[in-house]
Backbone as ProteinMPNN parsed JSONL, in Angstrom:
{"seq_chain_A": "XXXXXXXXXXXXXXXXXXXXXXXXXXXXXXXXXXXXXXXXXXXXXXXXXXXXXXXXXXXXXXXXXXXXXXXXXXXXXXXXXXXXXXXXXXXXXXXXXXXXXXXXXXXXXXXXXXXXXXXXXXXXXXXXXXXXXXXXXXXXXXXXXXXXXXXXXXXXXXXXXXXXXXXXXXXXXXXXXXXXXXXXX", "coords_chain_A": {"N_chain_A": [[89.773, 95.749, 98.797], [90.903, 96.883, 95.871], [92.856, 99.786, 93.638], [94.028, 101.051, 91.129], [97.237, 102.797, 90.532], [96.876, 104.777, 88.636], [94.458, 106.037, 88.918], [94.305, 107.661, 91.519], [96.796, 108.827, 91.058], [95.095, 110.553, 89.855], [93.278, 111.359, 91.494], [95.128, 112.825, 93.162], [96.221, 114.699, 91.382], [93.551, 116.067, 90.644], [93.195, 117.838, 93.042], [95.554, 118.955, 92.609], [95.376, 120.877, 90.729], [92.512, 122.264, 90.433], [92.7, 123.055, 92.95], [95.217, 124.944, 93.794], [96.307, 126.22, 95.619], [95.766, 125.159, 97.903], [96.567, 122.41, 98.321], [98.895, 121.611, 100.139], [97.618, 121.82, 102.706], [95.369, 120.328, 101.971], [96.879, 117.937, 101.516], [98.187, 117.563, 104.231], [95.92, 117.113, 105.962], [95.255, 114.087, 105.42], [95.54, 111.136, 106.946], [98.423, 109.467, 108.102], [99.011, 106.88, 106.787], [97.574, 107.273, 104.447], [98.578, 109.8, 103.46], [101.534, 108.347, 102.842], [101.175, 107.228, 100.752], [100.972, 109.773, 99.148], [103.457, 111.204, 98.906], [105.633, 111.579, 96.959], [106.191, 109.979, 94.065], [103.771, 108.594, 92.247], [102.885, 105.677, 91.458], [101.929, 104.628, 88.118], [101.084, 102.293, 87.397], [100.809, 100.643, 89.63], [98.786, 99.023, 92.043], [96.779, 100.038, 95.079], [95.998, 100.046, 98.174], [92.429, 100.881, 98.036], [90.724, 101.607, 100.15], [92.549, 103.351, 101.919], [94.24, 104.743, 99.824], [92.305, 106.195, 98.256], [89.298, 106.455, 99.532], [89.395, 107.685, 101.64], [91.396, 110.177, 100.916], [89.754, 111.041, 98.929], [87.065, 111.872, 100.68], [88.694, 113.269, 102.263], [88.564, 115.385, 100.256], [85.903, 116.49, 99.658], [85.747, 117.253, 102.225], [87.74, 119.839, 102.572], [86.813, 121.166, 100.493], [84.541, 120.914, 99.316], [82.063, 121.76, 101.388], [82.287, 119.399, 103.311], [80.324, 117.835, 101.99], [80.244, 114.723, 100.659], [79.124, 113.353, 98.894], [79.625, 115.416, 96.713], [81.792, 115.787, 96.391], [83.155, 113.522, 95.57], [81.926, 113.29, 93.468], [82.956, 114.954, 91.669], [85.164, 114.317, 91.532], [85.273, 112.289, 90.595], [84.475, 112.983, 88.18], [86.325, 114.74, 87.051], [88.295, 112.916, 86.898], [87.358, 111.308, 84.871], [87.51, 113.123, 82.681], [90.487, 113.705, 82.274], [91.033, 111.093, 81.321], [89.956, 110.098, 79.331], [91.165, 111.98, 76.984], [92.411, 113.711, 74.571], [93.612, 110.992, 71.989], [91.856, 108.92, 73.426], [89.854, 111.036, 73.106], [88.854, 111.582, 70.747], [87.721, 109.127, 70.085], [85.284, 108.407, 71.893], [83.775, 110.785, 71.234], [83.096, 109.996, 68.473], [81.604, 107.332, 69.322], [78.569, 105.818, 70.346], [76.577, 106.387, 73.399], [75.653, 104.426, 74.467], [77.227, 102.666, 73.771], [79.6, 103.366, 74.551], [79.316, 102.992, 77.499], [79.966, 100.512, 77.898], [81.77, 99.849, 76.627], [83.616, 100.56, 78.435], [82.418, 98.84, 80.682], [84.054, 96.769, 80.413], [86.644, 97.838, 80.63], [86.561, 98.271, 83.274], [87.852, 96.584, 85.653], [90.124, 96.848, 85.274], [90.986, 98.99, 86.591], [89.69, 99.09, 88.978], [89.879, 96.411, 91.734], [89.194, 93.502, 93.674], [86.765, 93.464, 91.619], [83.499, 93.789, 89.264], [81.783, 95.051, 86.61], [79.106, 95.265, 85.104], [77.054, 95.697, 82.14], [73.489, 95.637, 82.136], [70.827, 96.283, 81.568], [70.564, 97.559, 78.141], [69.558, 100.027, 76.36], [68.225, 101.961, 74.039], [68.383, 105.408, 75.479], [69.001, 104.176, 77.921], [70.925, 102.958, 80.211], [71.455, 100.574, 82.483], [73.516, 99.585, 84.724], [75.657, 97.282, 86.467], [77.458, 96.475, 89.919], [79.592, 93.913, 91.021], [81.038, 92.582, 93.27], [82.258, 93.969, 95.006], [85.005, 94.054, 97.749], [84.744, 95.555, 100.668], [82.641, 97.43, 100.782], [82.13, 100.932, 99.399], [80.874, 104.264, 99.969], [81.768, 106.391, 98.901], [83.734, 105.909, 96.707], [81.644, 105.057, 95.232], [80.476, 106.811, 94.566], [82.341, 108.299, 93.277], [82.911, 106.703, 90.888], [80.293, 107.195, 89.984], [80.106, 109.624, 89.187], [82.208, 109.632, 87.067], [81.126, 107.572, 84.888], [78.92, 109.842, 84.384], [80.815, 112.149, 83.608], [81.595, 111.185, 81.642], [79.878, 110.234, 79.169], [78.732, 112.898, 78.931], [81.076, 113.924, 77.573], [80.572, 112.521, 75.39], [78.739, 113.558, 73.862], [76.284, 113.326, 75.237], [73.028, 114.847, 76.201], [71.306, 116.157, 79.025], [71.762, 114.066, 81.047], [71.409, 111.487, 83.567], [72.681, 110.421, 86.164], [71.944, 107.566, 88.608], [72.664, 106.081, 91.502], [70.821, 103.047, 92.336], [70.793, 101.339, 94.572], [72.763, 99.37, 96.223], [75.885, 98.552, 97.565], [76.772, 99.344, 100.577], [75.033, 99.723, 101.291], [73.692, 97.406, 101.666], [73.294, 95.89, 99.916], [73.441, 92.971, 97.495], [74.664, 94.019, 95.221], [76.34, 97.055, 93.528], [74.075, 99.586, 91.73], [74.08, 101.255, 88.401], [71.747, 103.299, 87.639], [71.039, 104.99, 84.648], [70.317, 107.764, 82.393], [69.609, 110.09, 79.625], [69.525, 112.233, 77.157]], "CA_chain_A": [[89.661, 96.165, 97.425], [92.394, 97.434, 95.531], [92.621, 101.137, 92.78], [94.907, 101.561, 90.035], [97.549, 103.638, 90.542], [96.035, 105.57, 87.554], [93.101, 106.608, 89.414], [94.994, 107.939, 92.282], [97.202, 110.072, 90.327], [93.811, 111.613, 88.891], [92.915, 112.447, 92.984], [95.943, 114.178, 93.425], [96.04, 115.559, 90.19], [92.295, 116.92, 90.559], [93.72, 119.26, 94.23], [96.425, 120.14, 92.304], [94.398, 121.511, 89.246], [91.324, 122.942, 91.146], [92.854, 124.157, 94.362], [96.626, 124.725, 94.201], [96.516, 126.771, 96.438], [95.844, 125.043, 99.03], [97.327, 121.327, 98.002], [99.487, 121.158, 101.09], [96.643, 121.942, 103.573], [94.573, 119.055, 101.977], [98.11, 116.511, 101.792], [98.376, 117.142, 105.619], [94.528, 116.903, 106.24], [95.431, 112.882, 105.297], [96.13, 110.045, 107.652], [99.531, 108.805, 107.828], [99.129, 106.183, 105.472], [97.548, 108.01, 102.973], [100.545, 110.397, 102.61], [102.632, 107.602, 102.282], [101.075, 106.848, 99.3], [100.639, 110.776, 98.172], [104.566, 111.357, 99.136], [106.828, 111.636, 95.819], [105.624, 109.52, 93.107], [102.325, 107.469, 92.339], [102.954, 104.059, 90.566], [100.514, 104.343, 87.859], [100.785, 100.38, 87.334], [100.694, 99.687, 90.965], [97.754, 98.738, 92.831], [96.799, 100.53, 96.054], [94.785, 99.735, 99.167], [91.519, 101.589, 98.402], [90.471, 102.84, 101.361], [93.888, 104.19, 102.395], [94.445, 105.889, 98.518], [91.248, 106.79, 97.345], [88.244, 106.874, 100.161], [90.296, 108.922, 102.406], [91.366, 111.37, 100.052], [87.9, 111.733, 98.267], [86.853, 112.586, 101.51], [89.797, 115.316, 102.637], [88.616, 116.287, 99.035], [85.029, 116.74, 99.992], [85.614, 117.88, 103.681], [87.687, 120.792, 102.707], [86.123, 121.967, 99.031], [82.546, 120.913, 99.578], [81.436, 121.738, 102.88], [82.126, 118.497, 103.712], [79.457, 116.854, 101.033], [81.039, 113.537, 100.118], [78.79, 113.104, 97.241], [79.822, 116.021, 95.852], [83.355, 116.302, 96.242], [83.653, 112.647, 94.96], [81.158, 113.293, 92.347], [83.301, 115.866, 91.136], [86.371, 114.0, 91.499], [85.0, 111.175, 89.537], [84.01, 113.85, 86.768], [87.299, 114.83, 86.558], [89.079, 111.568, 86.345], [87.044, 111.078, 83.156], [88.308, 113.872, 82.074], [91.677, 113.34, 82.609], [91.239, 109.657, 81.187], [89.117, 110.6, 77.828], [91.468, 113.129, 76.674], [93.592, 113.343, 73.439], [93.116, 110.448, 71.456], [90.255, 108.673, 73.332], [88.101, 111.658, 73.402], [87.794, 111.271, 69.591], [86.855, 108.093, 70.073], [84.711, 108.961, 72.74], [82.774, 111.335, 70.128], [82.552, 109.279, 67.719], [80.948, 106.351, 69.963], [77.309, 105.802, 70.861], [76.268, 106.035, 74.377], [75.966, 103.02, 74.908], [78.639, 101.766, 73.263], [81.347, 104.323, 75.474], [79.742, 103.012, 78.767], [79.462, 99.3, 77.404], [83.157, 99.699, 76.649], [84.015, 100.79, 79.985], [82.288, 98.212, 81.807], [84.572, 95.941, 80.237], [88.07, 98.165, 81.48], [86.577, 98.942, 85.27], [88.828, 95.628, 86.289], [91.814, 97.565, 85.168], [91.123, 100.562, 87.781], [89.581, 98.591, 90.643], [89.601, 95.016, 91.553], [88.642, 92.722, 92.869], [85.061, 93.693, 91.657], [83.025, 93.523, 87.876], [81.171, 96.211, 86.068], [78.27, 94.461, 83.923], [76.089, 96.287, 81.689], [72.365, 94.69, 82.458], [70.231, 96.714, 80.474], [71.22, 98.834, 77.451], [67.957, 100.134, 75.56], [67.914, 103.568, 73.893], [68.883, 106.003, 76.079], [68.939, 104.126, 79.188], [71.376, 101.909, 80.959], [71.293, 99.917, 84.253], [74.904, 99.137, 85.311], [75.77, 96.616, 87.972], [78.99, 96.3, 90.535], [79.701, 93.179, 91.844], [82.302, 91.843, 93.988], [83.403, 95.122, 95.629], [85.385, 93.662, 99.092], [84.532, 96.647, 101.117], [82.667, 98.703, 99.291], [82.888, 102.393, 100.078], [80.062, 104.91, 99.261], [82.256, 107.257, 98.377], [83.777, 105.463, 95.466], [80.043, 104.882, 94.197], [80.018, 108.216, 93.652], [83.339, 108.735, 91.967], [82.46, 105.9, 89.344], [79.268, 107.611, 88.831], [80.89, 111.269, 88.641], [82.954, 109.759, 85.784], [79.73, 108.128, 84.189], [78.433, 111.073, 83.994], [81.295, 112.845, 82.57], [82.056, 110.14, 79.763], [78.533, 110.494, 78.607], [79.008, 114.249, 78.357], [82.227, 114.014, 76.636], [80.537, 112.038, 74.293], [77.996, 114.326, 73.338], [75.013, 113.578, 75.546], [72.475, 116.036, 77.138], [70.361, 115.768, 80.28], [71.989, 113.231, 82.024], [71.022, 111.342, 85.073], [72.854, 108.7, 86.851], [71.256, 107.135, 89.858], [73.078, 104.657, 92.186], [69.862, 102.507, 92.718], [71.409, 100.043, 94.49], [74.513, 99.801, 96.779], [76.613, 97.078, 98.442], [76.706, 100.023, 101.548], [73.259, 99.692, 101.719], [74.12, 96.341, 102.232], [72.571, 95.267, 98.625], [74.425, 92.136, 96.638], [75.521, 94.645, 94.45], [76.148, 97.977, 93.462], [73.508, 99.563, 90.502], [73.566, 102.57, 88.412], [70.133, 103.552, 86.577], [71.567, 106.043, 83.464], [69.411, 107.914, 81.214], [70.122, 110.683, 78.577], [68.658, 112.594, 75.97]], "C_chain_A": [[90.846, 97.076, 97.101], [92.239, 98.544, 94.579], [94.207, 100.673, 91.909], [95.938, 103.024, 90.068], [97.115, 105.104, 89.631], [94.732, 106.682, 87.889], [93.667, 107.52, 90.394], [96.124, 108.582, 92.088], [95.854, 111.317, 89.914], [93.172, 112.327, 90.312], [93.62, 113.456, 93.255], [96.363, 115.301, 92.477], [94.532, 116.852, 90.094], [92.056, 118.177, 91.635], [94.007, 119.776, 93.5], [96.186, 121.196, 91.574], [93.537, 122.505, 89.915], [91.735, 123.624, 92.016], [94.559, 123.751, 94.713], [97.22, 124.876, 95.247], [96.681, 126.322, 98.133], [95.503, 122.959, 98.973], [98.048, 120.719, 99.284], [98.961, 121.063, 102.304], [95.901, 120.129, 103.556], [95.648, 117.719, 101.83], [98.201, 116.408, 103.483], [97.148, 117.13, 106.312], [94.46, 115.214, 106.842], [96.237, 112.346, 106.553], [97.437, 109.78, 107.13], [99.892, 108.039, 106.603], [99.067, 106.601, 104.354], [98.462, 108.694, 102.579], [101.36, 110.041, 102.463], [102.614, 107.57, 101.0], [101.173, 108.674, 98.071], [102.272, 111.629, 97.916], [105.358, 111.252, 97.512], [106.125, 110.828, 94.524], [104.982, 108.334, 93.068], [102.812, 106.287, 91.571], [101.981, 103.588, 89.78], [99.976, 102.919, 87.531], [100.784, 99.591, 88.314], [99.308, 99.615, 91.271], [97.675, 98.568, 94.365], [95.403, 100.259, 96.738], [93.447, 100.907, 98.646], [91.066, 102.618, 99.243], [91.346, 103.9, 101.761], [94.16, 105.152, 101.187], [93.872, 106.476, 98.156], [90.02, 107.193, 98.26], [88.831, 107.317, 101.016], [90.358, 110.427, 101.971], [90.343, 112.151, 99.618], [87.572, 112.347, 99.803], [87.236, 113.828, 102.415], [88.869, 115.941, 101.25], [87.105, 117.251, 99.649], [84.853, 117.331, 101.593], [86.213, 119.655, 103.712], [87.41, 121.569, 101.655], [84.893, 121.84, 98.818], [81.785, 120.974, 100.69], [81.026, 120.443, 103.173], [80.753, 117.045, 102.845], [80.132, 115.683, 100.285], [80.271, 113.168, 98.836], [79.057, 113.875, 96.153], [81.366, 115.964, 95.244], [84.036, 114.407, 95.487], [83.324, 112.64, 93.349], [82.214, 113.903, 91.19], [84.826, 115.194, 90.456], [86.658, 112.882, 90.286], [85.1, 111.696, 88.066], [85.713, 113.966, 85.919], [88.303, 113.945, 85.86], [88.615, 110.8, 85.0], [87.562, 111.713, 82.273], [89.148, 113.683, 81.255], [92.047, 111.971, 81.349], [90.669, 109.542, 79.553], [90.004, 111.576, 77.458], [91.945, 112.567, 75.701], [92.715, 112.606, 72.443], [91.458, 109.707, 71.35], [89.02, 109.653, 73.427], [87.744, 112.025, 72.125], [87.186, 110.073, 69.585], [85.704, 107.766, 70.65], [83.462, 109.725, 71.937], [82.243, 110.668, 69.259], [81.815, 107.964, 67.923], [80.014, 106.704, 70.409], [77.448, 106.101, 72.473], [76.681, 104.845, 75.556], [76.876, 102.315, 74.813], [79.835, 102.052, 74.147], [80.978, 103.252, 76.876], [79.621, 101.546, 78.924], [80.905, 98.658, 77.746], [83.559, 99.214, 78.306], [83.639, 100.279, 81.032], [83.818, 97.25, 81.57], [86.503, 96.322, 80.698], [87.891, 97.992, 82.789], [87.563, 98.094, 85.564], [90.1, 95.945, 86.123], [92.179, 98.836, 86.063], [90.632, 99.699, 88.886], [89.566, 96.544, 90.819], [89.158, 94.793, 93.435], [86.744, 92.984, 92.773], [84.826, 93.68, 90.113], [82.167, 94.803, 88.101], [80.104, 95.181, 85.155], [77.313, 95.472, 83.443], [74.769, 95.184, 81.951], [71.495, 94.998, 81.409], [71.187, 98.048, 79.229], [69.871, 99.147, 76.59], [67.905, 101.809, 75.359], [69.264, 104.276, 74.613], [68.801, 105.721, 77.5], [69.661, 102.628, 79.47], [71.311, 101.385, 82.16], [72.796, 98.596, 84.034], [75.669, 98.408, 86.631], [77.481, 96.498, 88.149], [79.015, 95.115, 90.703], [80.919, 92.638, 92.248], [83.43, 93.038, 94.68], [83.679, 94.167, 97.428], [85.439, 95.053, 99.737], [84.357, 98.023, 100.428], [82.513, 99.87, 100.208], [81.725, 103.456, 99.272], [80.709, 105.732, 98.357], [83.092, 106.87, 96.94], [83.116, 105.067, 94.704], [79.867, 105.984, 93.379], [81.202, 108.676, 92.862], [83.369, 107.763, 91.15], [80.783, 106.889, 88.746], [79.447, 109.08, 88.033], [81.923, 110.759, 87.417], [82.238, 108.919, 84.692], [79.9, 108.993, 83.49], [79.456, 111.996, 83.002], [81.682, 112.38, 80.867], [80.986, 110.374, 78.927], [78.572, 111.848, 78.201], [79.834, 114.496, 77.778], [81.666, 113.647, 74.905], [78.936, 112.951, 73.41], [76.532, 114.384, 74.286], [74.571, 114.585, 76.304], [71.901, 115.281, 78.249], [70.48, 114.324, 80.875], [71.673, 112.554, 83.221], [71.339, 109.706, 85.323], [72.451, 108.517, 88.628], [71.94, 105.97, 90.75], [71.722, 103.818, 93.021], [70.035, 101.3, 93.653], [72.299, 99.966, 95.122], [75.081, 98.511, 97.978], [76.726, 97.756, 99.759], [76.108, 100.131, 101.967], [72.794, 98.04, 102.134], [73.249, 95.077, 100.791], [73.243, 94.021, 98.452], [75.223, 92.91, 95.737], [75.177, 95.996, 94.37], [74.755, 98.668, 92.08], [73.016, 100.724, 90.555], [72.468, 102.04, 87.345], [70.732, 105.456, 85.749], [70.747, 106.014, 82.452], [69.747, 109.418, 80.928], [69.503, 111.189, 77.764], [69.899, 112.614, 74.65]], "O_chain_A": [[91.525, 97.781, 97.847], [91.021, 98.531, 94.4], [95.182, 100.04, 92.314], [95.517, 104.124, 89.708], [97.099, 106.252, 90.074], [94.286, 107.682, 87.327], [93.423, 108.635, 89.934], [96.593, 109.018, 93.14], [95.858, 112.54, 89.77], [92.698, 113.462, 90.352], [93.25, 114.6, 93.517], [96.727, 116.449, 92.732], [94.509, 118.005, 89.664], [91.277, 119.12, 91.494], [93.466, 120.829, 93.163], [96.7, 122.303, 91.735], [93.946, 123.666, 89.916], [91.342, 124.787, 92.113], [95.053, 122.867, 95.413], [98.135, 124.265, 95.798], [97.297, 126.787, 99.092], [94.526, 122.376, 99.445], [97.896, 119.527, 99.548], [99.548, 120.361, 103.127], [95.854, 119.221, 104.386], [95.223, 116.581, 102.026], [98.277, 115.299, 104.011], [97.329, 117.137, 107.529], [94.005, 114.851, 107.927], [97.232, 112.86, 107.064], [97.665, 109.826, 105.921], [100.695, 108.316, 105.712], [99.883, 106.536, 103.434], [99.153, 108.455, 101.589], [102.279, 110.73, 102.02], [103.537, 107.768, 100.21], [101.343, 108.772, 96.855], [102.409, 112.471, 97.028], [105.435, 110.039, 97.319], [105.269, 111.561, 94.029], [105.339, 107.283, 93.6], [103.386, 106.87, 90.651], [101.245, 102.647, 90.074], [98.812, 102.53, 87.433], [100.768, 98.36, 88.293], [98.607, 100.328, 90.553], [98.135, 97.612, 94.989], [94.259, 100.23, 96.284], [93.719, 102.031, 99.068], [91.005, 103.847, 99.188], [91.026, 105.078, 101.92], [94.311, 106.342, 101.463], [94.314, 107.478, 97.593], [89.533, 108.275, 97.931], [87.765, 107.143, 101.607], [89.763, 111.43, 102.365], [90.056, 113.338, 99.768], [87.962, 113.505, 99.958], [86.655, 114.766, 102.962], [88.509, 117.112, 101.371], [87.183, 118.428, 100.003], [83.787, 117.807, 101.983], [85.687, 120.551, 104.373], [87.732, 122.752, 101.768], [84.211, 122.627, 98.161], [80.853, 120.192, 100.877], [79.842, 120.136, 103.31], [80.507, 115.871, 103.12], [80.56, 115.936, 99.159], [80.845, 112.717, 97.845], [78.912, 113.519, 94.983], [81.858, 116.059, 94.12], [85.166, 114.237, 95.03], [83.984, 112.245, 92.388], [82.294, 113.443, 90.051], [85.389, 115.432, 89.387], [87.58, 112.653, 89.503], [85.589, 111.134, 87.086], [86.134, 113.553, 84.838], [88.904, 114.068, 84.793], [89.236, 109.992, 84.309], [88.036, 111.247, 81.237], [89.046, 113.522, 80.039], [93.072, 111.918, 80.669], [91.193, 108.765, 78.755], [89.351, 112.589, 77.708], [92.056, 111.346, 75.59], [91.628, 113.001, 72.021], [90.551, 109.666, 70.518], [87.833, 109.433, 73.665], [86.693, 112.639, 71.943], [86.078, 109.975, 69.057], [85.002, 106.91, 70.111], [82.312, 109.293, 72.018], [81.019, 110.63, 69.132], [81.377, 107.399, 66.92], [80.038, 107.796, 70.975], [78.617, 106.036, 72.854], [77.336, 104.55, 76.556], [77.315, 101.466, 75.589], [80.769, 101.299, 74.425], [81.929, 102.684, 77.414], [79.191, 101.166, 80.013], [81.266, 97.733, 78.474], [83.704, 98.187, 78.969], [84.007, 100.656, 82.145], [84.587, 97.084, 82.517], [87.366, 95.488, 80.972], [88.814, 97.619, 83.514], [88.554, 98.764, 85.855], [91.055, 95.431, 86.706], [93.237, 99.453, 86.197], [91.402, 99.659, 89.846], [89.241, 95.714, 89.97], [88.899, 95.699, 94.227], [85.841, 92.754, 93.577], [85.87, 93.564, 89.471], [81.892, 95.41, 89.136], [80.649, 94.276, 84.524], [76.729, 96.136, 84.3], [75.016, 93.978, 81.967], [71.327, 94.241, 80.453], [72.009, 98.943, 79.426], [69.225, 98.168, 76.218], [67.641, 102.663, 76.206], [70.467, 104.031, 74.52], [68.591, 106.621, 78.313], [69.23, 101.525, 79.134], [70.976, 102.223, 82.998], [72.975, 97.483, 83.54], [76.147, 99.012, 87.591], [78.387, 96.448, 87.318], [77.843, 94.857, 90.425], [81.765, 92.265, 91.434], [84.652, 93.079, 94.826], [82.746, 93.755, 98.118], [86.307, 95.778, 99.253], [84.998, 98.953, 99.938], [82.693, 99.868, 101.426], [81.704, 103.449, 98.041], [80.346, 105.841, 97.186], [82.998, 107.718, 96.053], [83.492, 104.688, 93.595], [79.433, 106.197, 92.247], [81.054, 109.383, 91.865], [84.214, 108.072, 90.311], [80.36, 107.125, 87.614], [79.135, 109.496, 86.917], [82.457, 111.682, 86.802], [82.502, 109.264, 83.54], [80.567, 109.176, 82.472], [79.1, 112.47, 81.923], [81.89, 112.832, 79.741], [81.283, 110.779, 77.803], [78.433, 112.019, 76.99], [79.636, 115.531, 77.142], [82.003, 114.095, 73.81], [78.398, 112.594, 72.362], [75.744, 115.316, 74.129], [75.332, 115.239, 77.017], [71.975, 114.063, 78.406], [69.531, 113.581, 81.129], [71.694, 113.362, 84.15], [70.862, 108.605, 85.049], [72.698, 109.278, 89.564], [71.549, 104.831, 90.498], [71.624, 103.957, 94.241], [69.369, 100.289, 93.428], [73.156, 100.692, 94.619], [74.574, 97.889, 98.912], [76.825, 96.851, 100.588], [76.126, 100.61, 103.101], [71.797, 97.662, 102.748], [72.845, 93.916, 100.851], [73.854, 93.793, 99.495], [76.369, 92.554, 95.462], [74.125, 96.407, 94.86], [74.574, 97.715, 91.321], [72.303, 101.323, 91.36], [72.321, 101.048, 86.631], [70.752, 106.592, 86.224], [70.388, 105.063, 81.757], [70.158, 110.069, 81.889], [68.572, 110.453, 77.436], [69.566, 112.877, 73.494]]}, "name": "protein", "num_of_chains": 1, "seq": "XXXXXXXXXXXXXXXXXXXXXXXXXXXXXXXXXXXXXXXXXXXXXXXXXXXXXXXXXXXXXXXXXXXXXXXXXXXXXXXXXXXXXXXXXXXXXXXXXXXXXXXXXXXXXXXXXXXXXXXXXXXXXXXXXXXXXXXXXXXXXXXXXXXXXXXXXXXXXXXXXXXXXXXXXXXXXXXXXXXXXXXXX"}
């Protein structure tokens, strides 16, 4: 499975932001490979091994800023990369879009940040979606949780309260597919 350079700017972007301080600690934390890729400049229109760019990293991220909690430190990472990715222009658009409609959208980009895999909305009803993966080639828990950490933040960008996304579901778990359960007030 492959990431978007795009996304992978937003990892090393989310050290540099949060913990400057100690940026060069968590670059030499990384495997070889990975600091190939974190070495001088990201290619935000390239497309990078996964594991080696992104579930690596998330995990330095989470080993040395979350006592090692990989759900958090991806969670977080995910959050951010919404951030990051909603800003400016789309985060009026972002406001001014339903719920449903923002994370409806955004099934329909995921294939532009990861491949080869699909995003499908299944249910949309109210305030509650059920969001399926399919076709992740080695899927990776830890990138479950940085799609749902940016979920979660798109939904809060866009105005909602009391959030709760659930990965019900997981190709790591050895499912057919991945599936979040999202609900909202």
């Amino acid at each position: 499975m492959e990431i978007k350079g795009t996304a992978v700017i937003a990892i090393r972007d989310f050290v540099k932001e949060k913990y400057p301080d100690q940026y060069q600690k968590w670059y030499d934390s990384l495997p070889e490979d990975s600091k190939e890729i974190f070495t001088g400049i990201i290619d935000a229109t390239k497309w990078y091994p996964v594991d080696i760019a992104a579930a690596r990293s998330t995990k330095a991220i989470a080993k040395m800023f979350y006592n090692n909690d990989v759900r958090k430190g991806a969670w977080e990472s995910g959050r951010y990369s919404a951030e990051k990715a909603l800003k400016g222009i789309y985060k009026i658009f972002v406001k001014a879009s339903s719920p449903s409609y923002l994370i409806a959208r955004a099934s329909r980009v995921f294939s532009t940040y990861y491949r080869p895999c699909e995003l499908k909305s299944i249910k949309n009803e109210g305030n509650n979606l059920v969001l399926h993966i399919f076709g992740m080639s080695n899927p990776e828990k830890v990138i479950e949780f940085r799609i749902a950490g940016w979920i979660e933040k798109a939904l809060e960008i866009s105005g909602s309260k009391d959030i709760n996304v659930e990965i019900t579901k997981s190709m790591t778990q050895g499912d057919e597919l991945t599936e979040f359960t999202i609900n909202w007030a």
